[in-house]
C-alpha positions in Angstrom: 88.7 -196.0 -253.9 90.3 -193.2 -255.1 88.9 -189.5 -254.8 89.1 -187.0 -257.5 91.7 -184.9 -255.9 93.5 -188.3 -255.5 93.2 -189.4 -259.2 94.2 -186.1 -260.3 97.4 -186.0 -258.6 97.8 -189.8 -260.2 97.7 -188.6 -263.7 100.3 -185.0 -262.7 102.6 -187.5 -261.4 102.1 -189.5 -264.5 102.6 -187.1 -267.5 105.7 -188.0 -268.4 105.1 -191.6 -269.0 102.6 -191.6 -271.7 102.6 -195.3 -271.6 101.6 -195.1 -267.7 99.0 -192.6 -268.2 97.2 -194.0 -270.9 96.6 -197.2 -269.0 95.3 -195.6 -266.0 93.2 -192.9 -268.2 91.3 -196.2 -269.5 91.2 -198.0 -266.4 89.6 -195.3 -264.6 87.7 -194.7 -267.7 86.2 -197.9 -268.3 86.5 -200.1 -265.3 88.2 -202.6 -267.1 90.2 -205.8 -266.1 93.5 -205.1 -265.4 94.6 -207.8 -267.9 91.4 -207.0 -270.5 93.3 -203.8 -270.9 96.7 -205.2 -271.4 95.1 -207.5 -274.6 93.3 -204.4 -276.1 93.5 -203.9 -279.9 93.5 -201.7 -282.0 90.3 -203.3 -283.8 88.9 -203.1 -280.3 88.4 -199.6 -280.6 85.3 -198.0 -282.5 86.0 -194.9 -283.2 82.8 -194.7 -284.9 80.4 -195.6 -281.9 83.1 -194.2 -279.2 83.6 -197.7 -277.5 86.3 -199.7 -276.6 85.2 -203.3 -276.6 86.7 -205.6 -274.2 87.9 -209.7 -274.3 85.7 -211.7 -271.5 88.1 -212.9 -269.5 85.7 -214.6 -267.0 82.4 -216.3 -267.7 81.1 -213.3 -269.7 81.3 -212.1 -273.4 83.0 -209.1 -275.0 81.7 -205.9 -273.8 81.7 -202.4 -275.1 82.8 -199.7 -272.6 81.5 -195.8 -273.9 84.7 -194.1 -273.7 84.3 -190.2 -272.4 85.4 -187.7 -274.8 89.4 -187.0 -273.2 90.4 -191.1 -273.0 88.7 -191.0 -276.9 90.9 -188.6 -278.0 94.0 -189.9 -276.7 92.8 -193.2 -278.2 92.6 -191.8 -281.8 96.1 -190.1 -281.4 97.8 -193.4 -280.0 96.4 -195.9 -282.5 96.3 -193.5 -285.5 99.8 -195.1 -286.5 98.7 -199.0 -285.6 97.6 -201.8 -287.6 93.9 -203.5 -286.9 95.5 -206.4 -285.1 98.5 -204.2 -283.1 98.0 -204.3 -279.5 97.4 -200.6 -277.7 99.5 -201.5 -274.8 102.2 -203.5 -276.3 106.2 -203.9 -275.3 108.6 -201.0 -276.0 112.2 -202.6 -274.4 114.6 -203.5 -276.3 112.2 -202.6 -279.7 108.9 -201.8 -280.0 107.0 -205.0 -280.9 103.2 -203.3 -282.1 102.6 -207.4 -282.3 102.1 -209.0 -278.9 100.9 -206.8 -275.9 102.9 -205.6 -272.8 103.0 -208.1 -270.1 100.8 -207.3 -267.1 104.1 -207.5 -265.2 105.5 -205.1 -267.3 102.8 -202.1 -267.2 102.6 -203.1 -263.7 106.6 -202.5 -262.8 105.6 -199.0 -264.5 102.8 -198.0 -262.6 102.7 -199.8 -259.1 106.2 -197.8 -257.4 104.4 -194.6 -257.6 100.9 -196.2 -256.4 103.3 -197.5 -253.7 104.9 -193.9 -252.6 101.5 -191.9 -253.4 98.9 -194.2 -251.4 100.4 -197.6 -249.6 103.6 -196.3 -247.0 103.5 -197.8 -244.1 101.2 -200.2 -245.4 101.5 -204.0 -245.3 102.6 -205.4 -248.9 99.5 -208.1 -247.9 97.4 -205.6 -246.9 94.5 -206.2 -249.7 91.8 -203.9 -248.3 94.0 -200.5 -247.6 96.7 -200.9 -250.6 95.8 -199.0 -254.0 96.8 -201.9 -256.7 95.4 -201.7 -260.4 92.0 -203.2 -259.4 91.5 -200.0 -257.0 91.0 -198.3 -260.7 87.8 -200.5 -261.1 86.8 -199.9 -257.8 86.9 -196.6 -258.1 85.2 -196.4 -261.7 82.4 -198.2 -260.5 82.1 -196.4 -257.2 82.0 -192.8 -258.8 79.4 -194.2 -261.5 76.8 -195.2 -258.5 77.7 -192.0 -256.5 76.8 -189.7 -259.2 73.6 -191.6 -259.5 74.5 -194.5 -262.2 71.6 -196.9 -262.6 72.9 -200.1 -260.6 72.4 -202.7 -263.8 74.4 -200.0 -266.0 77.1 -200.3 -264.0 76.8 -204.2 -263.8 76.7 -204.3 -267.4 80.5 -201.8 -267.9 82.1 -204.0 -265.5 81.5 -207.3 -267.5 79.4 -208.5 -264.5 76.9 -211.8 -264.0 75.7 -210.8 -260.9 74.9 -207.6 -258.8 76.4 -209.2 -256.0 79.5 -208.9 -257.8 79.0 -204.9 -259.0 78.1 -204.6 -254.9 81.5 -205.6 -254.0 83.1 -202.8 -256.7 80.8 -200.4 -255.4 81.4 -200.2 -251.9 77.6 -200.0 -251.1 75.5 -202.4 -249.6 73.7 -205.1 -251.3 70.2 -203.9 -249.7 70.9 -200.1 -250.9 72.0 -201.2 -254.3 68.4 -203.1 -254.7 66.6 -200.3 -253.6 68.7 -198.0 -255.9 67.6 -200.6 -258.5 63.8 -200.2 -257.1 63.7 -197.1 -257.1 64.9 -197.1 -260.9 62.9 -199.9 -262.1 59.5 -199.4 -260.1 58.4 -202.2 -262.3 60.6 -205.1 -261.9 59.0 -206.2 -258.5 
């Protein structure tokens, strides 16, 4: 999990890739998949209700994230030029191609050096636990959200999660404090 301090020297070292940025502004912002993101539209964006809805990749539906009021902005200025069915993060070399979306290997190959010389030297490439990779933004969405005192099931609910035993292993909180979080939120569930 990444601290603020952490995620703010992320995005200085990232200002001059807008590309870059932008995926990590919603990845941090939303706790989306890495490859939900990737297969955002255009049309998946409401600027009306301020949500960005995302594809179920696993056994859920399509969710709407609530998109905070700096990622929302840089959402209307990077789609203002795209059609409904363009792709937010789409390919750029040799042409840009609006079209089909950037492979994850190719948002990855701009993103995962500096994660490498930022967070993971002297760290093992298959060193899972300690390395910051592009699910360490979900982590740390859904961490911050239940240390500033998100209700449990919200949180549950942004990440596109069936079960709270799966938000528990975002969170980096125990199973038993997350139920009494949820207890003490929902007094009458039990």
């Amino acid at each position: 999990v990444l601290s603020t301090n952490e995620i703010k020297h992320l995005f200085e070292c990232l200002i001059h890739k807008p590309k870059a940025y932008l995926y990590v502004a919603v990845a941090l912002g939303t706790g989306a998949r890495p490859k939900a993101i990737i297969t955002t539209q255009k049309k998946d964006f409401d600027i009306a209700n301020r949500t960005l809805t995302f594809p179920a990749l696993k056994k859920g539906k399509r969710y709407p994230v609530p998109l905070i009021d700096s990622l929302y902005k840089q959402l209307i200025e990077v789609t203002k030029d795209l059609k409904v069915d363009d792709y937010i993060f789409h390919p750029d070399n040799p042409k840009t191609i609006t079209t089909k979306p950037i492979s994850y290997e190719g948002i990855k190959r701009q993103i995962q050096p500096l994660l490498d010389e930022l967070f993971n030297q002297g760290l093992d490439n298959n060193d899972r636990k300690h390395r910051v990779t592009f699910y360490t933004f979900r982590h740390t969405f859904a961490t911050h959200l239940i240390n500033e005192g998100a209700d449990i099931m919200n949180v549950k609910e942004l990440l596109g999660h069936q079960s709270l035993e799966a938000t528990q292993i975002y969170t980096h909180n125990t199973i038993e404090r997350l139920k009494s979080v949820y207890k003490q939120t929902h007094p009458r569930s039990e």
